[in-house]
C-alpha angles and dihedrals in degrees: 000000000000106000111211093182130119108236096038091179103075089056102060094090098041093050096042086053100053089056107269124168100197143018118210113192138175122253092208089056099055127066088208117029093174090057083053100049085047091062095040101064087037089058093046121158119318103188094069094114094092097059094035095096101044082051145092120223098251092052083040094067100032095065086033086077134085110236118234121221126165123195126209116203117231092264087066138103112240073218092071096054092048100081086056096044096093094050096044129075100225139351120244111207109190107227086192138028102277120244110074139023136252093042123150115275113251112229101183090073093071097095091059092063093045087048088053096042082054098052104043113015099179097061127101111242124188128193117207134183124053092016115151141124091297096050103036096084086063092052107049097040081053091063095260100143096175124038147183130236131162111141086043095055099026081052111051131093095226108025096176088061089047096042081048092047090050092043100046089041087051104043082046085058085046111054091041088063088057090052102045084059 
């Protein structure tokens, strides 16, 4: 769930409870974004008991947590996310300013995603806003292994052609960084 509200804090149960796997919240809306990680991985998911028995302990408690992602709005220094990176799932980095669809990708985000690539290169990093097939090569060569796209799908004439297009540009990214190490 990325959670574009401003008092994140008040949604981690309810969201835990309903089944969520992972709670994506934005660094500019909390006053202590340590104290909510912390309760994010305590309220981790309730509804495990159906899988417990097909699963080993270790994938057990892997999807029995609640994953951790934190977003940073255009406006924001990569750096201020950094102190937080060893403790989150996965970075968000807003391609656009958050609040409605089919807005203009912003390119100029890109080194953020390199700089957190960089950084951390284990951690998942996810670019959303204006991605699209024209926009998902800069993404991906940037370090973004996950990515958002709604205008670009909900628009298309053919969306199976254009989900196809974002994943295999960005497993292709993907597997030339493994590669480059």
């Amino acid at each position: 769930m990325h959670m574009m509200v401003s008092k994140p804090e008040q949604w981690v149960k309810p969201m835990a409870v309903a089944g969520a796997n992972q709670y994506t919240f934005h660094l500019e809306a909390t006053e202590n974004p340590g104290a909510l990680i912390k309760d994010i991985r305590e309220n981790g998911m309730k509804s495990c008991s159906v899988v417990q028995a097909e699963l080993q302990w270790h994938s057990q408690a892997y999807l029995c947590l609640l994953q951790v992602g934190l977003a940073i709005k255009p406006g924001t220094s990569v750096e201020y996310l950094a102190p937080w990176a060893n403790q989150i799932d996965m970075a968000l980095v807003m391609t656009v300013e958050p609040g409605f669809g089919g807005q203009k990708f912003m390119e100029d985000m890109m080194p953020k995603v390199h700089w957190l690539r960089t950084q951390f290169p284990s951690l998942d990093i996810e670019v959303d806003g204006g991605v699209g097939p024209d926009t998902v090569h800069k993404c991906a060569e940037a370090g973004a292994n996950m990515i958002v796209s709604g205008s670009a799908i909900m628009r298309s004439e053919d969306p199976r052609s254009v989900i196809n297009l974002l994943r295999n540009v960005c497993s292709e990214a993907a597997q030339k960084r493994s590669l480059d190490r």
